[in-house]
C-alpha positions as CSV (number, residue, x, y, z in Angstrom):
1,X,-8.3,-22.0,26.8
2,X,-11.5,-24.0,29.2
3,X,-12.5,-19.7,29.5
4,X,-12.8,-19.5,25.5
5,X,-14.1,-22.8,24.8
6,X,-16.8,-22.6,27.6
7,X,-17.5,-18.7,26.5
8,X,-18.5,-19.9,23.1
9,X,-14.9,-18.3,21.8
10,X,-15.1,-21.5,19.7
11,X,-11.8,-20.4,17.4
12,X,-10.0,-18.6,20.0
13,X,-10.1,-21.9,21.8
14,X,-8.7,-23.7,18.6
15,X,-6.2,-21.5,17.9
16,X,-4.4,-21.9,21.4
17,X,-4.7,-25.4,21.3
18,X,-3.3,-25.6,17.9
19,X,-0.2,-23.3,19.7
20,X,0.3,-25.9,22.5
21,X,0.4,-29.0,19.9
22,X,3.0,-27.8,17.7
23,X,5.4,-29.3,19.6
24,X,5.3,-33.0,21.3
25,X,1.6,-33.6,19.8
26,X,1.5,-36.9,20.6
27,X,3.2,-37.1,24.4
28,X,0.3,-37.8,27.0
29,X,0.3,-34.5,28.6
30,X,-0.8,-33.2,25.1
31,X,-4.4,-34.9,25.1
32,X,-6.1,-32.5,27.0
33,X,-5.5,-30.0,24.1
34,X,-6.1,-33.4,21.4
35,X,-9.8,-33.1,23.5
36,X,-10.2,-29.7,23.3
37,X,-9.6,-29.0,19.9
38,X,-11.8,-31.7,18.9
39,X,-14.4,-30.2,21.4
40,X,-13.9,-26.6,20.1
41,X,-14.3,-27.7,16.6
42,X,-17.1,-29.8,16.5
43,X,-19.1,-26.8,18.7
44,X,-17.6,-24.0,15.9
45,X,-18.8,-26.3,12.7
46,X,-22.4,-26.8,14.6
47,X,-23.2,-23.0,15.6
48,X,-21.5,-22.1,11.7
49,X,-24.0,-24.2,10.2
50,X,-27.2,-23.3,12.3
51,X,-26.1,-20.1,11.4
52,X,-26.3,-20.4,8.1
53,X,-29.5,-22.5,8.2
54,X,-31.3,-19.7,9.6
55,X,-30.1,-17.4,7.4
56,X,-31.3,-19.1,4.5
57,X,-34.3,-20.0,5.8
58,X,-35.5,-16.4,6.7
59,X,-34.8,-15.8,2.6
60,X,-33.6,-12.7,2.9
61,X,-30.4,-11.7,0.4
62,X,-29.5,-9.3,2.6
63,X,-28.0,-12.4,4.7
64,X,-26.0,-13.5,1.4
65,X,-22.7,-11.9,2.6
66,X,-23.3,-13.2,6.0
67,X,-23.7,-16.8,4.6
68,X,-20.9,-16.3,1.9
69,X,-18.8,-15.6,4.5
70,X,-19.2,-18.3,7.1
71,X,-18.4,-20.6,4.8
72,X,-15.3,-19.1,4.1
73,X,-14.9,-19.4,7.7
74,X,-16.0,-23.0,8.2
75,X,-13.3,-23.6,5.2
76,X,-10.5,-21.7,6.4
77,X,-10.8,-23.4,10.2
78,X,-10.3,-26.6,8.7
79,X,-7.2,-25.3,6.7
80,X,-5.7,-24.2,10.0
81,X,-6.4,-28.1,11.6
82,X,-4.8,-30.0,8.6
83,X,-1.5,-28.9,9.4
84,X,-1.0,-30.6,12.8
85,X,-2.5,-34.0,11.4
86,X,-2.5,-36.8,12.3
87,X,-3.4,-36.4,16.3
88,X,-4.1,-39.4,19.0
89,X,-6.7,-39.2,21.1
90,X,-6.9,-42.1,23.6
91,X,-4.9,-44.3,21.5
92,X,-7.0,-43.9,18.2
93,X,-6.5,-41.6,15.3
94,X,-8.4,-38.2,15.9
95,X,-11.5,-37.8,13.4
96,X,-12.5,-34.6,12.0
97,X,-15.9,-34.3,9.8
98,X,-13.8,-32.3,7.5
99,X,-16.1,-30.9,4.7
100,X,-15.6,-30.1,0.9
101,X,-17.1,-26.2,1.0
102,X,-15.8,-25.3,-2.7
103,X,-18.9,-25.5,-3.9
104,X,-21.1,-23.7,-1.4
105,X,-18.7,-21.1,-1.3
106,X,-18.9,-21.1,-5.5
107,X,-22.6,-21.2,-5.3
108,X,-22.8,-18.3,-2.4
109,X,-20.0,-16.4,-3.7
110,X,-21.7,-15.8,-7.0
111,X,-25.6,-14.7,-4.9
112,X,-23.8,-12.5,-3.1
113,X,-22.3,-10.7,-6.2
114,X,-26.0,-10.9,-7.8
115,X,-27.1,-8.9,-5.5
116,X,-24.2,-6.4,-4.1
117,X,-24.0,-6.0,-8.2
118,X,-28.0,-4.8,-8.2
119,X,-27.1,-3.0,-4.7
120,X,-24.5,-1.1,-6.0
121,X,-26.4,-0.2,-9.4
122,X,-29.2,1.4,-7.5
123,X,-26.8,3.4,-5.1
124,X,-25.2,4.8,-8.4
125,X,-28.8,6.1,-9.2
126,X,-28.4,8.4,-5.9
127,X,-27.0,12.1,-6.4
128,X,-26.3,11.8,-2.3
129,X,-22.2,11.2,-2.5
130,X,-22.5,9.3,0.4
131,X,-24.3,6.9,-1.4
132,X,-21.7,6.8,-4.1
133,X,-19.4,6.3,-1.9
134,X,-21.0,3.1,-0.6
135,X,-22.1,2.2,-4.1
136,X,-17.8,2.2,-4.5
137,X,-17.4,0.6,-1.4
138,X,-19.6,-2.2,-3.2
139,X,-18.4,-2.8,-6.1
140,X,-14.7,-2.8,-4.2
141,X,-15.9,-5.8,-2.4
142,X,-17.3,-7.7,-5.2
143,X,-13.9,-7.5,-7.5
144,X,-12.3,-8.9,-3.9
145,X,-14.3,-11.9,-3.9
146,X,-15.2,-12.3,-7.3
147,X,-12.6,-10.8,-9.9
148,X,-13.7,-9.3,-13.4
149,X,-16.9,-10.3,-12.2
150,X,-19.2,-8.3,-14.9
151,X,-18.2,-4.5,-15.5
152,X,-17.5,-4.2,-11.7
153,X,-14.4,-2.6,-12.1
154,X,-16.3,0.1,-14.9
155,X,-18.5,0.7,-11.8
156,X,-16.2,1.4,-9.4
157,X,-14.0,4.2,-11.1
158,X,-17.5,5.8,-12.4
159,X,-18.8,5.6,-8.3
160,X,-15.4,7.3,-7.5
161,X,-15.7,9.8,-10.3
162,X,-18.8,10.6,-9.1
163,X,-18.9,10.5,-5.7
164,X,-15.7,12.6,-5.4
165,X,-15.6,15.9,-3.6
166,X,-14.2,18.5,-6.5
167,X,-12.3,21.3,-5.4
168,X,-11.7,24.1,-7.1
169,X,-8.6,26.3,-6.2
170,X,-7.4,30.0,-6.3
171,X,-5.5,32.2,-5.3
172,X,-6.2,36.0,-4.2
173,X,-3.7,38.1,-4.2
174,X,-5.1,41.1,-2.1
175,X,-1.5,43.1,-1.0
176,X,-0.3,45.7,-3.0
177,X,2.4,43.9,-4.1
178,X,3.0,41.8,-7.3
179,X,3.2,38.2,-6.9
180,X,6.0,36.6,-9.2
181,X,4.4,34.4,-11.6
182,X,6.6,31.2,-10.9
183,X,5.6,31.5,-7.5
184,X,1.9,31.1,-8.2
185,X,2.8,28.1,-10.6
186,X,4.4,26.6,-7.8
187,X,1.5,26.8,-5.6
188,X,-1.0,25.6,-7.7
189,X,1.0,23.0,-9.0
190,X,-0.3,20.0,-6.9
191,X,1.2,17.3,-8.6
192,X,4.3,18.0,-6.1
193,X,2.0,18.2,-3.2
194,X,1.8,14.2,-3.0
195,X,-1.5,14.3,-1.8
196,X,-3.5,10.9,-0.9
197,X,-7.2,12.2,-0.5
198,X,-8.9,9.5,-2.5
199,X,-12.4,11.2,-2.3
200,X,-11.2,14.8,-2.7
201,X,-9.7,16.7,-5.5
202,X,-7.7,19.6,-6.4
203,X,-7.7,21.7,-9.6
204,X,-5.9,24.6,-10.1
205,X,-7.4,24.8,-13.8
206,X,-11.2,24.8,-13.5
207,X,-12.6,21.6,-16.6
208,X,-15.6,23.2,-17.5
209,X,-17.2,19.6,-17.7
210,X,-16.8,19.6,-13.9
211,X,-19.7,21.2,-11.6
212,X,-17.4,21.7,-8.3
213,X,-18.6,21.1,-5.2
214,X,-16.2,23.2,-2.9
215,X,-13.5,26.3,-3.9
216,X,-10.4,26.6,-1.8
217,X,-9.0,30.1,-1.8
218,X,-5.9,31.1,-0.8
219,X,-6.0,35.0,0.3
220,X,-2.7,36.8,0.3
221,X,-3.4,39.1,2.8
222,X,-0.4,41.0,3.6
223,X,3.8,41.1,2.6
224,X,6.2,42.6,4.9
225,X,9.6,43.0,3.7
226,X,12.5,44.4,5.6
227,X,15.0,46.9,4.0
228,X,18.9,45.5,3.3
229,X,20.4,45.5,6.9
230,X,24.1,45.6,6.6
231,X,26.5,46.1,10.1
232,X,30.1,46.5,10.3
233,X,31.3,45.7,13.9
234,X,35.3,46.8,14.3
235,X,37.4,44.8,16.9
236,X,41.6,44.5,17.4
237,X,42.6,41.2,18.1
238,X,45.7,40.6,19.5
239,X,48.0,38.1,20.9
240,X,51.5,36.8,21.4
241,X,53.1,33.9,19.2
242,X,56.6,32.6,19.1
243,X,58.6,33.9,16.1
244,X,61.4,31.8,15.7
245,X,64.1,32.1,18.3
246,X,67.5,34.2,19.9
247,X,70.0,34.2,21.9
248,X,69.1,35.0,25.6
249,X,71.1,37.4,27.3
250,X,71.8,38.9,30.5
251,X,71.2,42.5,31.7
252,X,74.6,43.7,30.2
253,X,73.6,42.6,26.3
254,X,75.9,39.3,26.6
255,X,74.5,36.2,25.6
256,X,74.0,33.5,27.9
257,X,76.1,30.7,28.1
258,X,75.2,26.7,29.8
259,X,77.4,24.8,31.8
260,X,79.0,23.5,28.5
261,X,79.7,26.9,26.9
262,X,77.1,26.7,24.5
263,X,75.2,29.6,23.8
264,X,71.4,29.3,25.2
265,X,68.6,30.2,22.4
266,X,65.2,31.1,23.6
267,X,61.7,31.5,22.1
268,X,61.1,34.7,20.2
269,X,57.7,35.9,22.0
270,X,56.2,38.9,19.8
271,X,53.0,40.7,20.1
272,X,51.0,40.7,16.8
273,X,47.6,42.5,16.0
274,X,44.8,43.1,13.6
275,X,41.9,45.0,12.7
276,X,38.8,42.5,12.5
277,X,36.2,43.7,11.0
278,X,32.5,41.9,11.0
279,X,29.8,42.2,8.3
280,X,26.0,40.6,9.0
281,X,23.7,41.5,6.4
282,X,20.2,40.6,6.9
283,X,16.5,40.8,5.1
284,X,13.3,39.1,5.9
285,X,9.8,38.6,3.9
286,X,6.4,37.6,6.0
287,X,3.4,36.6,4.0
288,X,0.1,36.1,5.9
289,X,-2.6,34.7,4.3
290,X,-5.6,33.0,4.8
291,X,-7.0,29.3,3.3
292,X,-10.6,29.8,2.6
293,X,-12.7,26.5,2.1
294,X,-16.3,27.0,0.7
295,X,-19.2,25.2,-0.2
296,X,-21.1,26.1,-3.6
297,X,-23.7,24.5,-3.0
298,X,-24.4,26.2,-0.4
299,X,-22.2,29.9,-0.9
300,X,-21.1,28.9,2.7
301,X,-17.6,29.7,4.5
302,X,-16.8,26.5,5.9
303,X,-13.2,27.3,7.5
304,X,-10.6,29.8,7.7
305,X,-7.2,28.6,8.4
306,X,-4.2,31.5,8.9
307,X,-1.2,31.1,7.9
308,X,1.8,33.0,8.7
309,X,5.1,32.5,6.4
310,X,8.6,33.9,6.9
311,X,11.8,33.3,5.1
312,X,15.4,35.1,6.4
313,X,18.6,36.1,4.3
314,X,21.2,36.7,6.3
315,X,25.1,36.7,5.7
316,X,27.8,36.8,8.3
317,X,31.3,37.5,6.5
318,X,35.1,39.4,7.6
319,X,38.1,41.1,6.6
320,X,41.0,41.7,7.8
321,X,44.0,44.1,8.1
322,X,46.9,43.4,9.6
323,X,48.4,39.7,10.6
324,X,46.0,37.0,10.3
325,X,47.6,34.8,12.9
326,X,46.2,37.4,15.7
327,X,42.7,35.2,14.9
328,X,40.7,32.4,16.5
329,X,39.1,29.6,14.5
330,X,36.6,31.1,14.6
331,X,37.3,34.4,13.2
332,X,38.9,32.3,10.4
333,X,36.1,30.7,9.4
334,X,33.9,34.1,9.1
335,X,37.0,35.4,7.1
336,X,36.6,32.5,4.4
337,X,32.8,34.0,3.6
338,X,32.3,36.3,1.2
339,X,29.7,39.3,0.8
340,X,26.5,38.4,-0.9
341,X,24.1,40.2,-2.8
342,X,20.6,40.7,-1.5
343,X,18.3,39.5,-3.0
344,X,15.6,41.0,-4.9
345,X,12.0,41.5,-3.1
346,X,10.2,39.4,-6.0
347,X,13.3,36.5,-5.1
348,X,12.6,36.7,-1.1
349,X,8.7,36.6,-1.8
350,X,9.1,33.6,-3.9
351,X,11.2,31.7,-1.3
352,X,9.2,32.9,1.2
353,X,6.8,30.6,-1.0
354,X,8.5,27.2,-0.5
355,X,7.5,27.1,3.8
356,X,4.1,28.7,2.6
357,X,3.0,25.6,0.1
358,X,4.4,23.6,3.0
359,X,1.9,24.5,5.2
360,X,-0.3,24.7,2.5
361,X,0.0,21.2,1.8
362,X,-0.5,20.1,5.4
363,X,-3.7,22.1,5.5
364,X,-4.9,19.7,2.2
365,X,-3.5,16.6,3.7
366,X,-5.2,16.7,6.7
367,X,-8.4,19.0,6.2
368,X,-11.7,16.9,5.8
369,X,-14.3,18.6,4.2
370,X,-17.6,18.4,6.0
371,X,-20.9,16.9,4.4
């Protein structure tokens, strides 16, 4: 705490002492923190307010912010004292030259929205987007401090507007192959993307009131598709149960009798057997393609990201002939599948489609374009 105070760490210096009087203020061992919060504050309230004298006297509204916000700061460090009042120090009530600052802070509050306002206004003249950006950036902070203050709010959706990167997007189907339409809606359909890119966007349909500034293409380059694969694999399972029960009997054909008389029944062990028979069908679709970013400004490639999409059908089923008990639990629950169709090629491109807009979209999400 001596470290902060003595480093000119004015607040940090408050801030623990204000942690080590929250309990037992007013016990003896406390007053070394009474002293150096006092100490602390005092130093903090003096360099804040040379601070601000200097600013105003080099006249330069650049420093408005500056000043603005220091007296925020000398407000809110007396906000953070008040609630541990009243303190002792040395037997006498601690005093604090608190300050009313509501009406500096008024008074610098509404300078520095004068001229952030005039700031901002001659960014917007700027066709650099950078500068639109800041000119945003500026009006942002002016409808923090200052709510409605003039048409800030106008400003800063016509900076965004403007100082947006516009993207326009196709795509290019370059395989021999016929894309299904639905599938193409889908991708282009970036209101399911749930993209947050508040400086870029994406349009699928091209607003002819729009000059874009960047076209993203997606190339379909090539779509493999595998023929229907459909094996049969042939086993016998076979086993032993207990079928009910019969009399045992000795080598002659008699039955058995126990030391009572009675007759003596045994388990009924019988071999049982069946012809298991295993389907697996199975058909894949690969689409590669590429995501093409380019600047028309320029008619420059700016990056080529690959993709490389797959989507599997595949079907494991079974019948049976002969006794089902001969089965595991296993082979009992293949035997509760059924055969499936295949499914059409235009069906496994368009699934194919769902893992390629998901990589798709993390391409977007996390692509910045370069300036």
């Amino acid at each position: 705490m001596e470290k902060a105070l003595h480093s000119g760490n004015y607040d940090l210096a408050i801030e623990d002492a204000l942690r080590k009087l929250e309990n037992n203020k007013n016990k003896e061992r406390k007053q070394d923190f009474v002293v150096m919060l006092k100490n602390a504050f005092e130093k903090a309230v003096e360099r804040d307010l040379n601070t601000i004298k200097h600013l105003r006297k080099d006249g330069n509204p650049e420093h408005y912010k500056a000043i603005y916000e220091t007296y925020l700061k000398l407000n809110s460090r007396q906000e953070k004292i008040k609630p541990i009042l009243p303190l002792q120090i040395h037997n006498k009530p601690l005093r604090l030259d608190f300050k009313d600052y509501s009406h500096v802070i008024a008074q610098s509050r509404n300078e520095v929205s004068a001229y952030l306002y005039d700031t901002g206004l001659a960014l917007m003249d700027s066709n650099n987007k950078q500068d639109l950006k800041e000119a945003y950036h500026t009006f942002q902070y002016i409808d923090r401090i200052n709510p409605k203050y003039k048409d800030v709010r106008h400003l800063m959706e016509e900076a965004h507007n403007l100082g947006s990167d516009y993207v326009i997007v196709t795509i290019e189907n370059q395989t021999d192959q016929i894309i299904p339409k639905r599938l193409e809606d889908d991708l282009l359909n970036f209101d399911t993307y749930g993209l947050n890119q508040f400086w870029t966007v994406y349009h699928a349909l091209p607003d002819n009131r729009i000059d874009y500034d960047y076209a993203m293409a997606l190339q379909l380059k090539r779509i493999n598709i595998s023929p229907e694969k459909f094996n049969e694999k042939q086993s016998l399972r076979e086993r032993q149960i207990v079928d009910g029960w019969k009399y045992q009997k000795d080598r002659k054909g008699n039955v058995v009798k126990d030391s009572l008389g009675n007759d003596i029944k045994i388990d009924n062990i019988i071999n049982i057997r069946a012809q298991f028979n295993e389907y697996h069908q199975f058909k894949s679709t690969q689409i590669l393609a590429d995501v093409v970013y380019m600047d028309l400004k320029n008619n420059q490639t700016l990056d080529v990201f690959p993709i490389d999409s797959e989507f599997v059908f595949e079907n494991f089923f079974a019948t049976i002939k002969g006794d089902e008990r001969a089965l595991n639990a296993q082979d009992r629950e293949l035997l509760r599948n059924r055969r499936l169709r295949f499914p059409s090629n235009a069906d496994m491109v368009y699934d194919t489609g769902e893992d390629l807009k998901l990589q798709l979209k993390q391409i977007i999400s996390s692509y910045k374009i370069r300036h």
